[in-house]
TORVEX-836719 format. One record per residue: z, x, y of N, C-alpha, C in turn. Coordinates in Angstrom, 3 decimals. Layout:
BEGIN
+----------+----------+----------+----------+----------+----------+----------+----------+----------+
|     n.pz |     n.px |     n.py |    ca.pz |    ca.px |    ca.py |     c.pz |     c.px |     c.py |
+----------+----------+----------+----------+----------+----------+----------+----------+----------+
|        Z |        X |        Y |        Z |        X |        Y |        Z |        X |        Y |
...
+----------+----------+----------+----------+----------+----------+----------+----------+----------+
! end
This chain:
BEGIN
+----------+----------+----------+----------+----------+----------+----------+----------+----------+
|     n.pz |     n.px |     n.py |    ca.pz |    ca.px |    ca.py |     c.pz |     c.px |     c.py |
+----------+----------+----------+----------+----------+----------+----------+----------+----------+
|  -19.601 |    9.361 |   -0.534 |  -18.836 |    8.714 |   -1.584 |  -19.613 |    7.490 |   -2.062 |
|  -19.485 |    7.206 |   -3.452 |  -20.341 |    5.973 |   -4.051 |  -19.437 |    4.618 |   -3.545 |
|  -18.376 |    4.264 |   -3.448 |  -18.340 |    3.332 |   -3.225 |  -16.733 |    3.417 |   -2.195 |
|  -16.518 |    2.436 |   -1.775 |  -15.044 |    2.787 |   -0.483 |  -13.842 |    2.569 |   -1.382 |
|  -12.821 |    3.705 |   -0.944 |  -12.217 |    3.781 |   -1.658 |  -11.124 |    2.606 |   -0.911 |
|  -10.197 |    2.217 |   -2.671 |   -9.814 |    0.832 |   -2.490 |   -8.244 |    0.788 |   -1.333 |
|   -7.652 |   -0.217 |   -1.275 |   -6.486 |   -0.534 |   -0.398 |   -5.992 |   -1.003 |   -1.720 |
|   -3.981 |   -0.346 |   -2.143 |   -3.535 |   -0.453 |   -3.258 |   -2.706 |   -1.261 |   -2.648 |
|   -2.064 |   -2.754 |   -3.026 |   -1.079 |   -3.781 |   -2.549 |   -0.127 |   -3.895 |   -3.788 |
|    0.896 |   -3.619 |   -3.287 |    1.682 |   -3.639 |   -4.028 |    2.904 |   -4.599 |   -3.617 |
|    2.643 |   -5.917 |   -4.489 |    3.300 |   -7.189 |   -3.923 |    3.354 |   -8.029 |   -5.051 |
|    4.943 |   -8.512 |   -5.211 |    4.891 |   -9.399 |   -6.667 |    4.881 |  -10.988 |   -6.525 |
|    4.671 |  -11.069 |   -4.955 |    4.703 |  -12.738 |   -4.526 |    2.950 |  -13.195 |   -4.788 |
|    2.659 |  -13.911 |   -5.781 |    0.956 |  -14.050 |   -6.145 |    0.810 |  -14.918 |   -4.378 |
|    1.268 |  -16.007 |   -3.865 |    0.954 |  -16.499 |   -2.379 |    0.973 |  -14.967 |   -1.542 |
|    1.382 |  -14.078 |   -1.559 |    1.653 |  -12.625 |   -0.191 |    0.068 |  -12.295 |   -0.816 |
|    0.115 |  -11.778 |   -2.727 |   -1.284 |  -11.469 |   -2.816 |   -2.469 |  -12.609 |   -2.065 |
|   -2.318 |  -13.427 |   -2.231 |   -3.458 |  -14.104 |   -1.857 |   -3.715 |  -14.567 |   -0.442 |
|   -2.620 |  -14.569 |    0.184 |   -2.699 |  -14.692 |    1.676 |   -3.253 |  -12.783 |    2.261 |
|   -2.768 |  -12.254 |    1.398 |   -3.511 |  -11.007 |    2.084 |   -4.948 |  -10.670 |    1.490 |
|   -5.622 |  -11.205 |    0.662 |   -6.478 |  -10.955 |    0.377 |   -7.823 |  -11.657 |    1.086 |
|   -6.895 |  -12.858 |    1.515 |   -7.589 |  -13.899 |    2.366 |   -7.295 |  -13.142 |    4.012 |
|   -7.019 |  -12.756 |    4.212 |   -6.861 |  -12.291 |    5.507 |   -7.329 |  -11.393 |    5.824 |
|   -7.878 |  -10.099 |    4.728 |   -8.763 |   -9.031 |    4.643 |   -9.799 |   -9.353 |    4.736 |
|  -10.145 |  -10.698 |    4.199 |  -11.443 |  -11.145 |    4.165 |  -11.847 |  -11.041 |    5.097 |
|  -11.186 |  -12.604 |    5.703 |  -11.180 |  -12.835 |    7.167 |  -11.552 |  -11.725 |    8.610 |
|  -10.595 |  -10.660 |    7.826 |  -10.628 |   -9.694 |    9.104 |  -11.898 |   -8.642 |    9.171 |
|  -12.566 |   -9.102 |    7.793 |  -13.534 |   -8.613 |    7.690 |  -13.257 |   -6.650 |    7.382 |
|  -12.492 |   -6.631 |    6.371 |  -12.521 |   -5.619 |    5.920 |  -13.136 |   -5.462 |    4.339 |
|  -13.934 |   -4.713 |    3.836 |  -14.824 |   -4.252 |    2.878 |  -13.685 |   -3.789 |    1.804 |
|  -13.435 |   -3.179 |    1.936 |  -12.571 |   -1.849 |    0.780 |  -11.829 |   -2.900 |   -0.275 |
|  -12.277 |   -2.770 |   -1.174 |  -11.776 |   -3.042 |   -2.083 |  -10.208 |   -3.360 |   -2.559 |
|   -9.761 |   -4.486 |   -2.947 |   -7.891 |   -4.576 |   -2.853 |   -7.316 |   -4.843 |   -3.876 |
|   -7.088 |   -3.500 |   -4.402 |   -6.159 |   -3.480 |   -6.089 |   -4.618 |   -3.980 |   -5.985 |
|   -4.815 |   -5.197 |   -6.967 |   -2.899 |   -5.482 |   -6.978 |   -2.071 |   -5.490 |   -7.758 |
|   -1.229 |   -4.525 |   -7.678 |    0.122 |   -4.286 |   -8.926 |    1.355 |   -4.687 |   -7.661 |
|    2.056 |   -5.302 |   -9.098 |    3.066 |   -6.387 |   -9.185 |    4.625 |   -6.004 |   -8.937 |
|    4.539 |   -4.506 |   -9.367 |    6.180 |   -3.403 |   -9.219 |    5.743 |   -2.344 |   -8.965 |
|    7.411 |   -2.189 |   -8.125 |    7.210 |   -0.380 |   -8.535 |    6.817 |    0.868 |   -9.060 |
|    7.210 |   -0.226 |  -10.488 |    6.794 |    1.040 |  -11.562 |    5.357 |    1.153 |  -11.949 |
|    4.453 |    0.095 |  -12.044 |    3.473 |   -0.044 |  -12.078 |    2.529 |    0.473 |  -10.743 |
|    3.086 |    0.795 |   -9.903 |    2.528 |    0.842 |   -9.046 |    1.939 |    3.128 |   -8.479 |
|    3.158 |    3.291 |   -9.245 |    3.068 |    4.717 |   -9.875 |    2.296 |    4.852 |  -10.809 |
|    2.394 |    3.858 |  -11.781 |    1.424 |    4.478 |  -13.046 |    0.114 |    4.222 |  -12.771 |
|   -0.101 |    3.179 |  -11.738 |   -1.853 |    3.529 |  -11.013 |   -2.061 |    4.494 |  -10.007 |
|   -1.232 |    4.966 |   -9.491 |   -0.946 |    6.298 |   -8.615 |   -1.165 |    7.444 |   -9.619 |
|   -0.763 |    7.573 |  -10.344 |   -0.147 |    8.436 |  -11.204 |   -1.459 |    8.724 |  -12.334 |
|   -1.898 |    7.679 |  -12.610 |   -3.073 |    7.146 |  -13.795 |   -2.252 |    7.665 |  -15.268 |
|   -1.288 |    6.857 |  -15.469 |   -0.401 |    6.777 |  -16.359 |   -0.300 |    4.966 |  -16.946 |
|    0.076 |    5.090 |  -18.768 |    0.541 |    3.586 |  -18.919 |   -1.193 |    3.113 |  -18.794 |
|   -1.021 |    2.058 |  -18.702 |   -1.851 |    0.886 |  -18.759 |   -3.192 |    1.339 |  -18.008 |
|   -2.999 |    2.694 |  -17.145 |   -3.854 |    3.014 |  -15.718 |   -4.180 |    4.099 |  -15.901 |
|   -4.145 |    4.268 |  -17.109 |   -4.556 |    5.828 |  -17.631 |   -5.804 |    6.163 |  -17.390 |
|   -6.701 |    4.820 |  -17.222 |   -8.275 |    5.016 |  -17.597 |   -8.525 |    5.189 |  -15.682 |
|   -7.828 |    5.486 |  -14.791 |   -7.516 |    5.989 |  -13.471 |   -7.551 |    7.570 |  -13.251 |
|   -7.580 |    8.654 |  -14.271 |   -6.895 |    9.645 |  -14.172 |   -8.476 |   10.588 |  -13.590 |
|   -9.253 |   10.459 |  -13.432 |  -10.336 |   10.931 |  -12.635 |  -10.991 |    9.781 |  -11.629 |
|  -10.261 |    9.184 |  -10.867 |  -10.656 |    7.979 |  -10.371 |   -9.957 |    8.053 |   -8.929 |
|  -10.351 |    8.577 |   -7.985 |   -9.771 |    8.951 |   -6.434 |   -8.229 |    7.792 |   -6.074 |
|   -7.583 |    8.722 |   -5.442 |   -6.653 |    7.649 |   -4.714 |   -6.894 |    6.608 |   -4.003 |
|   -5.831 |    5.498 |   -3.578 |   -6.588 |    4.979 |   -2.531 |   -6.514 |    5.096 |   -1.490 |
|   -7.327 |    4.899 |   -0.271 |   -7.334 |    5.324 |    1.213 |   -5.808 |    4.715 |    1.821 |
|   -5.075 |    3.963 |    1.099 |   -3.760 |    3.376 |    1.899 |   -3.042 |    2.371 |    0.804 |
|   -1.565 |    2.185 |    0.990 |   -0.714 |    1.592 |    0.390 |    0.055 |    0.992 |    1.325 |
|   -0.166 |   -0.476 |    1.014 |    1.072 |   -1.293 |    1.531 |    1.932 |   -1.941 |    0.317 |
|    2.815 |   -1.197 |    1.137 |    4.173 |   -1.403 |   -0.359 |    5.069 |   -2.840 |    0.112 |
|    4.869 |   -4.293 |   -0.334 |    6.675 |   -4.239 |   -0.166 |    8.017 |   -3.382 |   -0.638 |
|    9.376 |   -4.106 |   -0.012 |   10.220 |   -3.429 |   -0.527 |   10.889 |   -3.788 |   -1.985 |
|   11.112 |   -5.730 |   -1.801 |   11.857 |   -6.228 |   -2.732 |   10.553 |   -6.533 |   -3.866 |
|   10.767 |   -5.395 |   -4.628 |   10.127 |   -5.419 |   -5.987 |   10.581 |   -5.526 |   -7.185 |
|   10.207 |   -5.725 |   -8.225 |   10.979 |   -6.163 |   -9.478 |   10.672 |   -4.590 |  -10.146 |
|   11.962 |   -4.256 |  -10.811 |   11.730 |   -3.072 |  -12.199 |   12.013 |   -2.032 |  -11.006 |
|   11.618 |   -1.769 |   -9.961 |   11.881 |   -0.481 |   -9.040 |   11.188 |   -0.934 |   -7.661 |
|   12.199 |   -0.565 |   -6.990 |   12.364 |   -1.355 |   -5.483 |   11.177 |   -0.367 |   -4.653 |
|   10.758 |   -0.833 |   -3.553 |    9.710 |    0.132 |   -2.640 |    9.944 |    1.158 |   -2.377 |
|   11.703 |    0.963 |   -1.708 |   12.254 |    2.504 |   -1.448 |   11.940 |    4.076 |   -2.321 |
|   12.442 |    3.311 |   -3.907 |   12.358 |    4.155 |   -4.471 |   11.002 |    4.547 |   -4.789 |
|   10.147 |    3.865 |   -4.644 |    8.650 |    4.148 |   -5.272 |    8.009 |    4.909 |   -3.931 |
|    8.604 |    5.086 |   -2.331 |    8.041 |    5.581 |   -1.234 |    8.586 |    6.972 |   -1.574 |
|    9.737 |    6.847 |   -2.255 |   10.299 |    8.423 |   -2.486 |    9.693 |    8.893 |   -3.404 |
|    9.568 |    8.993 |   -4.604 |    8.068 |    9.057 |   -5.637 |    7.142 |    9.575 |   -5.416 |
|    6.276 |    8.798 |   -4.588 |    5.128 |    8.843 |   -4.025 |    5.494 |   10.315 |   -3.038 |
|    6.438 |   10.687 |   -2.192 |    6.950 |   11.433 |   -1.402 |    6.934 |   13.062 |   -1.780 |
|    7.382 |   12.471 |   -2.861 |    8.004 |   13.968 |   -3.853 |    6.895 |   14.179 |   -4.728 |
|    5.640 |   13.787 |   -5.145 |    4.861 |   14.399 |   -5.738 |    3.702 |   15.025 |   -4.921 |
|    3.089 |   15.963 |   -4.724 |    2.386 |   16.904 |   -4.128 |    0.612 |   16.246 |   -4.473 |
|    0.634 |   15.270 |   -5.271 |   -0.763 |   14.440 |   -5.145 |   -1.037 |   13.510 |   -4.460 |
|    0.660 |   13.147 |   -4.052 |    0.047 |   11.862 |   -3.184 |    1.253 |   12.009 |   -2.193 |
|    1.684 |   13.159 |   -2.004 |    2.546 |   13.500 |   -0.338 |    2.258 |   13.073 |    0.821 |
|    0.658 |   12.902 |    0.926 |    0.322 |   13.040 |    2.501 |   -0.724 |   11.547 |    2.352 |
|   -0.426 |   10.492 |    1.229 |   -0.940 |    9.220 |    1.074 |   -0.619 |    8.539 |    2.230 |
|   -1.476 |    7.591 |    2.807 |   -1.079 |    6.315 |    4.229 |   -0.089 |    5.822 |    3.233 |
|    1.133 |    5.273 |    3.811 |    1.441 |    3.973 |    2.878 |    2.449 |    3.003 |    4.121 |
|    1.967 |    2.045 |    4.088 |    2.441 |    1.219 |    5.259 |    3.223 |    0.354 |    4.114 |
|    4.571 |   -0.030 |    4.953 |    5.468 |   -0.932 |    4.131 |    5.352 |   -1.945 |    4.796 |
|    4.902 |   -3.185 |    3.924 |    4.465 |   -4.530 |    4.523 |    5.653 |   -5.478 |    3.549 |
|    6.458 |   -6.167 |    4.593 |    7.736 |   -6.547 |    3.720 |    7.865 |   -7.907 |    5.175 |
|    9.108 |   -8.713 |    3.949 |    9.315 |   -9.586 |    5.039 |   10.433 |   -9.555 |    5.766 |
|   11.032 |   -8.219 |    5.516 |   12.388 |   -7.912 |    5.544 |   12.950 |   -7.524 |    6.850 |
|   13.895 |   -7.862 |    7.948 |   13.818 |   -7.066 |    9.032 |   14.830 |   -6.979 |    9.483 |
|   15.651 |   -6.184 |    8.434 |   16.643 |   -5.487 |    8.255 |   16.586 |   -3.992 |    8.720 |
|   17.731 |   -3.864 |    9.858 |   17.432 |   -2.457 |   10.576 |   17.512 |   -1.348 |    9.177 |
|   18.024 |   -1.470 |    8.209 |   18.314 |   -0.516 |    7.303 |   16.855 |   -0.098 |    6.327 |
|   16.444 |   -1.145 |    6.053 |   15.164 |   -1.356 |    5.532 |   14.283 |   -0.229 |    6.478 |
|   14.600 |   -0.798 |    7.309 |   13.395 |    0.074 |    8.786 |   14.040 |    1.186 |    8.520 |
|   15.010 |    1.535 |    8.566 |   15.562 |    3.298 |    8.832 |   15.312 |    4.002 |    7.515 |
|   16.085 |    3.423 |    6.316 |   15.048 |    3.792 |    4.866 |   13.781 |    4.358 |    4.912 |
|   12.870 |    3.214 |    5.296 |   11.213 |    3.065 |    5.056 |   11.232 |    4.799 |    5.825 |
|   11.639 |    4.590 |    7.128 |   10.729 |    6.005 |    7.738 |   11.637 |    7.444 |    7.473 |
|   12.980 |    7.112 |    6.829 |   13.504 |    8.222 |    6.209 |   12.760 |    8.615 |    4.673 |
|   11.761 |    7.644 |    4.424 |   11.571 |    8.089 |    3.320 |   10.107 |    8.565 |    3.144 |
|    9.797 |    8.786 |    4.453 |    8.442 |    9.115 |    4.562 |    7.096 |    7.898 |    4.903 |
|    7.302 |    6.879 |    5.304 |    6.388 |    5.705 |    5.656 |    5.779 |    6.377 |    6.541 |
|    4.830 |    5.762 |    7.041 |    4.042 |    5.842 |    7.778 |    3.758 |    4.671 |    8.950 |
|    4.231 |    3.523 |    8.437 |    4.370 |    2.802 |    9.683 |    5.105 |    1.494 |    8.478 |
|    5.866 |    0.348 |    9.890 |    6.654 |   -0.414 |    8.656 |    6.084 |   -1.762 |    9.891 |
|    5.900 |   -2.869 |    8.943 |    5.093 |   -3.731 |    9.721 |    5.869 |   -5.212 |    8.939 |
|    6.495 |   -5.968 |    9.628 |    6.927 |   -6.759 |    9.027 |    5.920 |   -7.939 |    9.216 |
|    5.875 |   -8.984 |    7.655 |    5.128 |   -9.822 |    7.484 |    5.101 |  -10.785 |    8.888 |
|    3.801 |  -11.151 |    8.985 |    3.884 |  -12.466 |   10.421 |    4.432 |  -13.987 |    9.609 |
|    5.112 |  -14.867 |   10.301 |    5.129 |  -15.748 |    9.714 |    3.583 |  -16.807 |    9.418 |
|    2.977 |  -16.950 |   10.499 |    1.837 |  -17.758 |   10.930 |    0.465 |  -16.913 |    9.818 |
|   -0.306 |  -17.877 |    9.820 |   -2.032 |  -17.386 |    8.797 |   -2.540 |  -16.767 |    9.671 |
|   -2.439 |  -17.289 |   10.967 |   -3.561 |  -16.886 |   12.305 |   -2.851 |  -15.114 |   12.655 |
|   -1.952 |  -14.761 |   12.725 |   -0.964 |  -13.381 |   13.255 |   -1.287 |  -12.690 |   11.984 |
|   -1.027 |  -13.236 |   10.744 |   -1.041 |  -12.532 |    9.559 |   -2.642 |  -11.783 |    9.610 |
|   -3.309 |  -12.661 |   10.133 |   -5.108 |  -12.061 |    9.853 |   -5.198 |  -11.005 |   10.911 |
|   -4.460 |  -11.191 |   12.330 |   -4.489 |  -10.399 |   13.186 |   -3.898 |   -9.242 |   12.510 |
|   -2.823 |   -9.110 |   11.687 |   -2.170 |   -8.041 |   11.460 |   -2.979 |   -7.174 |   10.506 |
|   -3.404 |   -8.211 |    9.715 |   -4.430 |   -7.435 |    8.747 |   -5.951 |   -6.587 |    9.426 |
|   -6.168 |   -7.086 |   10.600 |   -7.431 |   -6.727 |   11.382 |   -7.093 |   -5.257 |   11.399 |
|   -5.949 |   -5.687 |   12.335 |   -5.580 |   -4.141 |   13.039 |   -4.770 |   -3.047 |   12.015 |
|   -4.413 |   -3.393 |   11.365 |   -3.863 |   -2.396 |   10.282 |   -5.417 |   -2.009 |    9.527 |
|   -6.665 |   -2.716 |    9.075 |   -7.623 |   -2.316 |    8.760 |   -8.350 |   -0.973 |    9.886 |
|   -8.505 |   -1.582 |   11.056 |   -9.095 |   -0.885 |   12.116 |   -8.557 |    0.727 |   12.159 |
|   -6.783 |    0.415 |   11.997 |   -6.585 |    1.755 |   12.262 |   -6.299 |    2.510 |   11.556 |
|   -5.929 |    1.825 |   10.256 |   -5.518 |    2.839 |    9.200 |   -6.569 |    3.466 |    8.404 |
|   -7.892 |    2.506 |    7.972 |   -9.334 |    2.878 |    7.521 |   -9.984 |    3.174 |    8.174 |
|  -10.233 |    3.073 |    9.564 |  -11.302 |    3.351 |   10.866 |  -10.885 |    4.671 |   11.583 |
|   -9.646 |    4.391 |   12.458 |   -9.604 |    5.451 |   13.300 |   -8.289 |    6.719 |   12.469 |
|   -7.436 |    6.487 |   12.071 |   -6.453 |    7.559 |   11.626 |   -7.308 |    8.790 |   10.786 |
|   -6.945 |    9.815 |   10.942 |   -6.761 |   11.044 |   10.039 |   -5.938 |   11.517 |    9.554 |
|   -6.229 |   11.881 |    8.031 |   -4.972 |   12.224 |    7.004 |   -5.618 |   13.037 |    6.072 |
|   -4.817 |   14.039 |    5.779 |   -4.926 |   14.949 |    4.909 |   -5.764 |   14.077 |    3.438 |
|   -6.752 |   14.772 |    2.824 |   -7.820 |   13.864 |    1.630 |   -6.455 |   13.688 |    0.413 |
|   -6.492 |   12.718 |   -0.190 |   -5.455 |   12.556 |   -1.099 |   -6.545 |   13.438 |   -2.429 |
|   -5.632 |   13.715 |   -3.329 |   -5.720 |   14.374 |   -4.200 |   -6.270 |   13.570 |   -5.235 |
|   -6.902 |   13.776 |   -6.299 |   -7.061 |   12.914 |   -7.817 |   -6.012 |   13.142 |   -8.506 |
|   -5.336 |   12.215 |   -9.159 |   -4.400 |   12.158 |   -9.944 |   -4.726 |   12.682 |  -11.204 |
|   -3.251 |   13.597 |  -11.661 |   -3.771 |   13.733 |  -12.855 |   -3.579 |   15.394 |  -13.208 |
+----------+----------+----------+----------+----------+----------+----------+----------+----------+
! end
C-alpha cells in the first residue's frame, strides 16, 4: 500500500480533537487522523458522499472511533449505519465517549462495536489509552479488508 491507511475520529469537541491528536502523537502512532465533526458527516466520508465525494475510490479507514453525543445524528445511530451497509460491516470502530452510562455500553455492543473505551480523565492515561488502542487495533488485530466505498 502507498501510504497507511488513515484512523477516522469522529468527535465534535475541537479540545477531544486535539487532545487525541496529541496523544497519537505522543504514542507514537503514524496513520494518519481524519476529523469529522457528526454523524452525518461522518457517513458521507464513509460513504464518499456530499462534501467527500472526492473519497469514492479512496480506501476505508483501518478504524473508527466514534463518540456517542454527536450533533445532527448521534453515534448510536451512525454504528447502526455503518452496521447495515455491506462496505463497511466488518469496519474496527471503537466508541471513544465520555459517557459511562451502562446503557450507552449495552447500545454500543448491541449495535455492533467492537470495543467501547471510555475517555481517561488525566493527559498521561489518555496517551496510555491511545498507545494501546494503536498497538492493538493497527498492530496486532485481524479483520476482514474493508471494502472501497462507492
Amino acid at each position: 500500500m502507498s501510504s497507511p491507511q488513515s484512523i477516522l475520529l469522529v468527535e465534535d469537541n475541537p479540545d477531544d480533537v486535539d487532545l487525541t491528536r496529541r496523544a497519537f502523537q505522543r504514542a507514537g502512532l503514524t496513520q494518519p487522523l481524519d476529523v469529522v465533526e457528526d454523524g452525518l458527516e461522518a457517513l458521507d466520508y464513509l460513504f464518499a458522499r456530499g462534501a467527500h465525494a472526492h473519497r469514492l475510490h479512496s480506501p476505508l479507514p483501518s478504524l473508527v472511533l466514534l463518540d456517542l453525543k454527536l450533533p445532527r445524528m448521534d453515534g448510536h445511530e451512525v454504528l447502526r449505519r455503518i452496521r447495515a451497509d455491506a462496505r463497511t460491516r466488518f469496519l474496527p470502530v471503537v466508541i471513544l465517549t465520555s459517557s459511562d452510562e451502562e446503557k450507552d455500553l449495552v447500545d454500543s455492543y448491541s449495535h455492533g462495536c467492537n470495543s467501547y473505551v471510555r475517555k481517561p480523565v488525566s493527559y498521561n492515561e489518555f496517551v496510555e489509552a491511545a498507545r494501546q488502542l494503536g498497538v492493538y487495533w493497527l498492530e496486532l488485530n485481524r479483520s476482514p479488508q474493508p471494502g472501497v466505498p462507492g
